[in-house]
C-alpha positions in Angstrom: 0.0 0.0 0.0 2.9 2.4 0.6 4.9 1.5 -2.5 1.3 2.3 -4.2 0.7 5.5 -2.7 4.3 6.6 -3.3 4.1 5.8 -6.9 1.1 8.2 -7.0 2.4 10.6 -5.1 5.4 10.5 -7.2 3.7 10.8 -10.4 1.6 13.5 -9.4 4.5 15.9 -8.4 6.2 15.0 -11.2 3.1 16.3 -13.4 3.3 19.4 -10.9 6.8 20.3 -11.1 7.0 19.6 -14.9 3.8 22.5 -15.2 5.6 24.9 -13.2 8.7 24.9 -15.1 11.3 23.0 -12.7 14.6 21.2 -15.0 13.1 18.4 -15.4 16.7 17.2 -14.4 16.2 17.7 -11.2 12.3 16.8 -10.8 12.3 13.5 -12.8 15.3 12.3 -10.4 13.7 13.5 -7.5 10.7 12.2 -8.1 12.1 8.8 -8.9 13.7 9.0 -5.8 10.4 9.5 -3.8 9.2 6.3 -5.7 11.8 4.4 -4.9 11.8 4.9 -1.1 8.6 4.2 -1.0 8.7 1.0 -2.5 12.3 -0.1 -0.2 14.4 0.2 -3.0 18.2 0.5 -1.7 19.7 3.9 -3.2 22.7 2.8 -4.5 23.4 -1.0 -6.1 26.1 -1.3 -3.7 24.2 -1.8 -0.4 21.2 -3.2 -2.3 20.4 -6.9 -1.6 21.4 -9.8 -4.2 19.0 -9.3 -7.5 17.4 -6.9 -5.4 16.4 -3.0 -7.4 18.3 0.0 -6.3 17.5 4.1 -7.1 20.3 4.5 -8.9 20.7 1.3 -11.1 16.9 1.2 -11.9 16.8 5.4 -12.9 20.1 5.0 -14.9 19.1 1.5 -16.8 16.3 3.7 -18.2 18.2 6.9 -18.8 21.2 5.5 -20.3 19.2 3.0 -22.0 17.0 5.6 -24.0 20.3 7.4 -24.8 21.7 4.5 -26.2 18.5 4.1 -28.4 17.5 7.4 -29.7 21.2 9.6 -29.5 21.8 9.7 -33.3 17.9 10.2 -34.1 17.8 13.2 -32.1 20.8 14.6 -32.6 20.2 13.8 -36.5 17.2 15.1 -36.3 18.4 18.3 -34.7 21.0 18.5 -37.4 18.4 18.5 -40.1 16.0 20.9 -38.8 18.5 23.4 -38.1 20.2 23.4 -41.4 16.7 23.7 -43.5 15.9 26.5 -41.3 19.6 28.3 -41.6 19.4 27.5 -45.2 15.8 29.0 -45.7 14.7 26.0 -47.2 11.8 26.1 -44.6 10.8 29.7 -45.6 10.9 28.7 -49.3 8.2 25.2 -48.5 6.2 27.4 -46.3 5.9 30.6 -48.5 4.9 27.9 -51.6 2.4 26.1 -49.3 0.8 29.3 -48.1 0.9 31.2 -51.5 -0.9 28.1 -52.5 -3.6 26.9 -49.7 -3.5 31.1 -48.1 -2.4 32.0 -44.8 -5.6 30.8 -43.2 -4.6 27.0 -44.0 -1.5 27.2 -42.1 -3.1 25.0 -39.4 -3.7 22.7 -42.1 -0.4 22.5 -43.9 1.4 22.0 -40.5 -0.6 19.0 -39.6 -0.8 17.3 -43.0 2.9 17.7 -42.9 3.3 15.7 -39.7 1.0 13.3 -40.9 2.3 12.6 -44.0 6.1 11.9 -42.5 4.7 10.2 -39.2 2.8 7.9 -41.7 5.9 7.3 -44.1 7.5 5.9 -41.2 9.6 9.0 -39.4 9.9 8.5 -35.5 8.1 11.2 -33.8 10.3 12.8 -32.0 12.6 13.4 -35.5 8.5 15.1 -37.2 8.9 17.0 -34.5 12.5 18.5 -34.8 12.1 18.5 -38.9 8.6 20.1 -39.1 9.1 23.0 -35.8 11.1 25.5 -38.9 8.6 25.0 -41.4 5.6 25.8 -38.4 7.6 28.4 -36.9 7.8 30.2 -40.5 4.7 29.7 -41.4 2.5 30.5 -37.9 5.1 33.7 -38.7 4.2 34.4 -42.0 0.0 33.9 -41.2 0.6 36.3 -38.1 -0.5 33.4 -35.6 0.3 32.8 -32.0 3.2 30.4 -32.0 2.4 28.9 -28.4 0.1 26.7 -30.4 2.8 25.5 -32.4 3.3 22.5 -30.0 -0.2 21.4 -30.3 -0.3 21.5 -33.8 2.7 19.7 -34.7 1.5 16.8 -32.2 -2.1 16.7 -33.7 -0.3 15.2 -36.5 2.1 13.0 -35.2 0.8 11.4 -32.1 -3.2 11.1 -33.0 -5.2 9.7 -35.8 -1.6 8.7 -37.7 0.6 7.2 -35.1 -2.3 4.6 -33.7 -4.3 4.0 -37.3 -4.4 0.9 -39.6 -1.0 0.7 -41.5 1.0 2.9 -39.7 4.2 2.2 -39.6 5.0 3.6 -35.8 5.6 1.4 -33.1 2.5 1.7 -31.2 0.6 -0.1 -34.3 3.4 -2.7 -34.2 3.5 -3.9 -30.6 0.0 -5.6 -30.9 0.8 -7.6 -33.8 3.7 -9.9 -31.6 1.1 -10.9 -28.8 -2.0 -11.5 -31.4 -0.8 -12.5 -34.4 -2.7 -10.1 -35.8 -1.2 -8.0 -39.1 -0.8 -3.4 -39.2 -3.7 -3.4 -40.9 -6.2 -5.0 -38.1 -9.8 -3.9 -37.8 -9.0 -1.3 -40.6 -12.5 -0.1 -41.2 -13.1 0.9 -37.7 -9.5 2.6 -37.6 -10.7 4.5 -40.9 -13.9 5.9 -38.8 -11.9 7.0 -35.9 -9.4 8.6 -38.0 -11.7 10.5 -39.4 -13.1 11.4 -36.4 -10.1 12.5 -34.5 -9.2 14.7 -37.7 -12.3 16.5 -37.9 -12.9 16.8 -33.7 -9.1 17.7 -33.3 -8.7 20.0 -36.8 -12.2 21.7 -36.1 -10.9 22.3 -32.1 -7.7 23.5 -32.9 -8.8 26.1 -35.2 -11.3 26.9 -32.6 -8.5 27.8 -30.2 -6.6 29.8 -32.4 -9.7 32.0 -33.7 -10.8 32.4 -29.8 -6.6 33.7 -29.2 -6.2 36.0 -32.3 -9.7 37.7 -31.3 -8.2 38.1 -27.7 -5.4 40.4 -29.7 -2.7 37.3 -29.6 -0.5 37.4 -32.7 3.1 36.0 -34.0 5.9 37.2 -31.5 9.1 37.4 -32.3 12.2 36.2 -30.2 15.7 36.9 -30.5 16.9 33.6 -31.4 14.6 32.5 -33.9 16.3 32.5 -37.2 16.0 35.8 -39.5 16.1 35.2 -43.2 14.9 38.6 -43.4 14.6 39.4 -47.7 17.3 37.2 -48.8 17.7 34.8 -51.5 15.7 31.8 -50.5 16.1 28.0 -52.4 14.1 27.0 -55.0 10.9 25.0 -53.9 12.0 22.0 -55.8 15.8 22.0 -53.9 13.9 22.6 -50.8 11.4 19.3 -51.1 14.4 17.7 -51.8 16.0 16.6 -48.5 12.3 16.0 -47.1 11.5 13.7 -49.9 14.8 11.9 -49.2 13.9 11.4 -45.3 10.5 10.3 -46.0 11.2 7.9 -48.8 14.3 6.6 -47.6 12.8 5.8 -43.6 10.3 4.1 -45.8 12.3 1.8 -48.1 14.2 0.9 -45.4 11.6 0.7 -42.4 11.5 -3.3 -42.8 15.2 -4.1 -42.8 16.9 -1.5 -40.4 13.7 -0.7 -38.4 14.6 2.5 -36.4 18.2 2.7 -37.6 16.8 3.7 -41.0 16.1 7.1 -39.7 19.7 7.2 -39.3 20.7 6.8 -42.9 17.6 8.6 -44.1 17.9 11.7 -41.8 22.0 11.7 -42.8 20.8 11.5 -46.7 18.7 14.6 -46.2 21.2 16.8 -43.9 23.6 15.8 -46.8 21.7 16.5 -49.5 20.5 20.1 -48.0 24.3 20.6 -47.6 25.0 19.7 -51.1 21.8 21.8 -52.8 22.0 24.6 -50.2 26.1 25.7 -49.5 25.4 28.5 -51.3 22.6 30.1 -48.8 24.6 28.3 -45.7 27.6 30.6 -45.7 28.3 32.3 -42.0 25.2 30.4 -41.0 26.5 26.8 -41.1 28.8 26.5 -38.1 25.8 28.3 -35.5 23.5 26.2 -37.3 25.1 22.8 -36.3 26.6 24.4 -33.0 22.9 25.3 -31.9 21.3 22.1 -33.5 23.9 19.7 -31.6 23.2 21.5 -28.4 19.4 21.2 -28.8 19.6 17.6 -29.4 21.6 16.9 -26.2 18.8 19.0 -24.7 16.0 17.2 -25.7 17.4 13.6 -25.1 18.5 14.4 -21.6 14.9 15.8 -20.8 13.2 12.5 -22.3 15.5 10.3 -20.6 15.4 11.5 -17.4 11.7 11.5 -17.3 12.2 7.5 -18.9 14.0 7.6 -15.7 11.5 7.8 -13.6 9.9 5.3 -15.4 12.4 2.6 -14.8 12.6 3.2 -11.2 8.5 2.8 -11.5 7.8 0.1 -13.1 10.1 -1.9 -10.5 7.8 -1.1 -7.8 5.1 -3.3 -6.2 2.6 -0.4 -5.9 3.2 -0.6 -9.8 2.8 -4.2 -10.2 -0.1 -4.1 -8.2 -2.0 -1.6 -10.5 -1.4 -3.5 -13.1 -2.2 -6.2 -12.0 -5.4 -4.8 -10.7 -6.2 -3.1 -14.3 -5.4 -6.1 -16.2 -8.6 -8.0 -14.6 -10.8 -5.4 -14.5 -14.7 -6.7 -14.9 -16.9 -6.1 -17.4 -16.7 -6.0 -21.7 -13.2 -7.0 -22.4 -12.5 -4.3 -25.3 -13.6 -1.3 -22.8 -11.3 -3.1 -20.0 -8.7 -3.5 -22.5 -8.9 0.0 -24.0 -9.3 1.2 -19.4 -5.9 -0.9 -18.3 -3.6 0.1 -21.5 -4.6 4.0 -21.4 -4.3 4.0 -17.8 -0.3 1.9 -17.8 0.3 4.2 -20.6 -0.7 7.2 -18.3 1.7 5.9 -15.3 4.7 5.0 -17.7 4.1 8.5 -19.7 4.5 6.2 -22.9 2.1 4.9 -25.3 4.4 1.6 -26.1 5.4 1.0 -22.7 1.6 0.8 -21.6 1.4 -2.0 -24.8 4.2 -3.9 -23.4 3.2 -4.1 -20.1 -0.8 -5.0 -20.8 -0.6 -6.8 -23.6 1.3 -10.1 -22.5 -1.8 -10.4 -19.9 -4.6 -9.0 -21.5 -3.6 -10.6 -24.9 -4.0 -14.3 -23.9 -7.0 -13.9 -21.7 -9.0 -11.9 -23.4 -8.4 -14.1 -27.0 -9.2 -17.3 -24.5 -12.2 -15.6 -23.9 -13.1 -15.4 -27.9 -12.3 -11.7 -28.2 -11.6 -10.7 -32.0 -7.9 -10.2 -31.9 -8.3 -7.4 -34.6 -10.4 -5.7 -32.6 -8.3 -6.0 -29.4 -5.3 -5.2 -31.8 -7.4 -2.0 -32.8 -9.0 -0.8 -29.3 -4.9 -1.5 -27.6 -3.6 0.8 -30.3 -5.7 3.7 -30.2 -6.1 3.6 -26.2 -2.7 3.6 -25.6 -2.5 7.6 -27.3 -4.8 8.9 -25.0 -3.0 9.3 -21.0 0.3 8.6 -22.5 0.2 12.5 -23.2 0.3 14.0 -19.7 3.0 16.6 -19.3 5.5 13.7 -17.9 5.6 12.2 -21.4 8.7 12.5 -23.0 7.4 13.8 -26.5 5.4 15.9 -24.3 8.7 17.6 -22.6 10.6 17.3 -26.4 8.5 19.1 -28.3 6.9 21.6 -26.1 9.8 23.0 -23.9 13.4 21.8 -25.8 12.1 22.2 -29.6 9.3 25.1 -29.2 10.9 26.5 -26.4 7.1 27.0 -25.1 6.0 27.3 -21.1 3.4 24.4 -19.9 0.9 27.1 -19.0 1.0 28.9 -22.3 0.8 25.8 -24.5 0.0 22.5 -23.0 -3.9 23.3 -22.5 -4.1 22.6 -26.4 -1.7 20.2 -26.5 -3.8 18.3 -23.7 -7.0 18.8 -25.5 -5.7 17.6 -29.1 -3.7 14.3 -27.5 -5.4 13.0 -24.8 -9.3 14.2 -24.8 -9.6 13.1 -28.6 -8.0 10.0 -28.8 -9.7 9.2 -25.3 -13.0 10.3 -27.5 -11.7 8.4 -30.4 -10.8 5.1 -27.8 -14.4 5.2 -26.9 -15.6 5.2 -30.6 -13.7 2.6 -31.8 -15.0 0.3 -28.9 -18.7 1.0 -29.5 -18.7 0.8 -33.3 -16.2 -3.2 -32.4 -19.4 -3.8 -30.1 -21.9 -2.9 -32.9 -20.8 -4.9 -35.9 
C-alpha cells in the first residue's frame, strides 16, 4: 500500500513540477527518488540486496538506456531541422504552401505535414525536430500565436496517424507480436476514428486559435529564432528535396533496419541540404550545427530522465499491483482492455510501454475468452495515445519545452485537448462501433 501510494504521489508531483517549469533534471530524479523509497528500493546498487532493485541502477538502466536508443535520431534530427531552417529552405516550403492553400490553412499544412512523414515511417520525435522551422515560419508568416505551435505539430504526429491501420509507428506494431494479428487489423473501424479524430481535433484547434487571435494574440518574435529577413531563398523544388529523401528513404528501409533507417535517411537529407543549399549556408553553417547539436543533447536528456523515472516505476510493487489490478478489470473485455492500456500508458508517460506491459496479460486472456484479436489489436492501439500524453511524457517535454521552447501554462492546455481528450474520444468510438458490428 505504501509503494502504491508513493508511486502516486510521485507521479503527481512530477506532473506538478513539470507545469511549473522546474529542470526536469532535477524533478524526474527526484521524483524517482520519492518512488523508490517508497517502495524499499536501496539507493545505491552497492548496499542493495542480491537481485534486489536500487534508485540509482533502476533510474540510470532507463536513462542510459534511451540514450543509447535514440542519441543519433535526435541529434540527426536536430542537425536536419536546423540546417533547413539556416538555409531558408523552410521559408521557401512554407511561402509555396501558403501562396498556395492562403495563410488561413497554415493549421492545415502543418498537420498534414506531420502526418504525412509520421505515416511514411519517421519517428516522432525526428517530425517533430524537422517540421518545428517549417511551423515556426509559417505560424510567422499567417501572423498566428506560436504557443500553439506545440499542439499543432502533435495533432499530426501522435493522434489519428501514429495509432491508425498501417502505420508504420511502433505503437501499431506492438499488438501484432502478442495477437498474431497483421498493421492493418480492424481497418475499417480505424478509418472511422481517424476521421473522427481529424475533424474533432482539426475543427478544435482552429477553434482555439480563432478564440486567441480575437483576444489580440498574434506571432511574437524572439531573438533567437532565425532571420532570413529578404534574402535569397532555395528553389521550392531543392527545398522538397532533402524531405522527400527522409520520407522515402525511412520508408524503403523501415523493414530491414527498423529504427536505424532514420539514421541513414535523416543523414541523406542533412547531406543532401548541404550539397543543394552551401550557397545560402555561408556564415550560417557552423551556429547552425553548434545550436542544432546543443538542442539535441537538450531534448534527449529531458526524455531520458523522465524514462527515468519510469524505470525506477515500473520496478515497484505499488506498480505491479496496478497493473495487476487493471489487467482483470470486470466487465466487456474491449472497454477493460482500452481502461488498463490507457491508464499503464498514463503511469509510464509512454504509449508503447503501456502496450508492453498490458498486452502479455490481456492478450492471452482476453483471445481465450473469444475476443476478435483485430479488434483488441485496434482498441490496444488507439487507447494507448490517450493518457500517454500528460505533461511527464517525453514527447510531451521534447517538443513543447526543448524544440518550441514554449512554457506548460502557455501551450500545453491545447496540447492536452488535441492528445489525450480526442483520442480518449476516439478510444471510446472505436469500442462501440467493435461492439456494434
Amino acid at each position: 500500500m505504501l509503494s502504491l501510494l508513493g508511486l502516486l504521489v510521485g507521479l503527481a508531483l512530477l506532473v506538478w513540477l513539470t507545469l511549473r517549469g522546474v529542470e526536469l533534471l532535477v524533478a524526474a530524479p527526484l521524483c524517482a527518488l520519492l518512488v523508490a523509497l517508497s517502495a524499499g528500493f536501496a539507493i545505491f546498487p552497492q548496499v542493495a540486496a542480491e537481485g534486489a532493485p536500487s534508485f540509482t541502477g533502476a533510474y540510470m538502466q532507463g536513462f542510459v538506456g534511451f540514450v543509447q536508443a535514440w542519441f543519433f535520431m535526435f541529434l540527426l534530427g536536430s542537425l536536419f531541422g536546423k540546417v533547413m531552417e539556416a538555409s531558408g529552405a523552410a521559408d521557401a516550403v512554407s511561402h509555396w504552401i501558403t501562396a498556395r492553400l492562403g495563410r488561413g490553412n497554415a493549421i492545415a499544412a502543418v498537420v498534414i505535414a506531420c502526418a504525412v512523414l509520421t505515416y511514411g515511417g519517421v519517428s516522432l520525435f525526428v517530425v517533430a525536430f524537422s517540421v518545428y522551422p517549417l511551423a515556426l515560419a509559417m505560424f510567422r508568416e499567417a501572423k498566428l500565436p506560436r504557443r500553439f505551435i506545440p499542439g499543432t505539430i502533435a495533432f499530426g504526429s501522435v493522434t489519428f496517424t501514429m495509432t491508425s491501420a498501417g502505420s508504420p509507428e511502433i505503437q501499431n506494431w506492438i499488438p501484432i507480436k502478442y495477437l498474431g494479428t497483421t498493421p492493418y487489423a480492424g481497418w475499417e473501424v480505424s478509418l472511422a476514428v481517424a476521421a473522427f479524430m481529424i475533424v474533432l481535433g482539426y475543427w478544435w484547434l482552429r477553434r482555439m486559435v480563432r478564440v486567441a487571435v480575437a483576444n489580440g494574440e498574434t506571432f511574437a518574435d524572439r531573438p533567437d529564432d532565425p532571420r532570413n529577413g529578404e534574402r535569397a531563398l532555395p528553389s521550392i523544388g531543392s527545398a522538397l528535396i532533402p524531405l522527400t529523401i527522409v520520407l522515402v528513404v525511412s520508408f524503403w528501409l523501415h523493414d530491414e533496419l527498423k529504427e536505424s533507417a532514420l539514421i541513414v535517411s535523416l543523414g541523406g537529407g542533412v547531406l543532401a541540404s548541404l550539397a543543394l543549399h552551401w550557397r545560402y549556408l555561408r556564415g550560417r553553417l557552423g551556429e547552425a550545427l553548434a545550436v542544432g547539436a546543443l538542442g539535441a543533447l537538450i531534448a534527449i536528456a529531458n526524455t531520458a530522465a523522465v524514462v527515468g523515472f519510469g524505470g525506477v516505476a515500473r520496478l515497484t510493487p505499488g506498480f505491479l499491483a496496478a497493473v495487476d489490478f487493471m489487467t482483470h478489470l470486470p466487465g466487456p473485455a474491449l472497454v477493460g482492455a482500452a481502461v488498463a492500456v490507457s491508464v499503464i500508458a498514463g503511469l509510464t508517460g509512454s504509449a508503447s510501454g503501456g502496450q508492453s506491459i498490458a498486452l502479455p496479460i490481456l492478450a492471452p486472456h482476453y483471445v481465450g475468452l473469444g475476443v476478435d484479436p483485430e479488434a483488441l489489436h485496434r482498441v490496444v492501439a488507439i487507447s494507448s495515445g490517450g493518457l500517454d500524453s500528460l505533461p511527464h511524457n517525453g514527447y510531451v517535454v521534447t517538443t513543447l519545452r526543448a524544440i518550441c521552447k514554449e512554457t506548460y501554462p502557455a501551450a500545453y492546455p491545447a496540447m492536452f485537448a488535441l492528445t489525450v481528450i480526442v483520442p480518449v474520444l476516439g478510444t471510446a468510438l472505436a469500442v462501440a462501433l467493435f461492439s456494434i458490428f
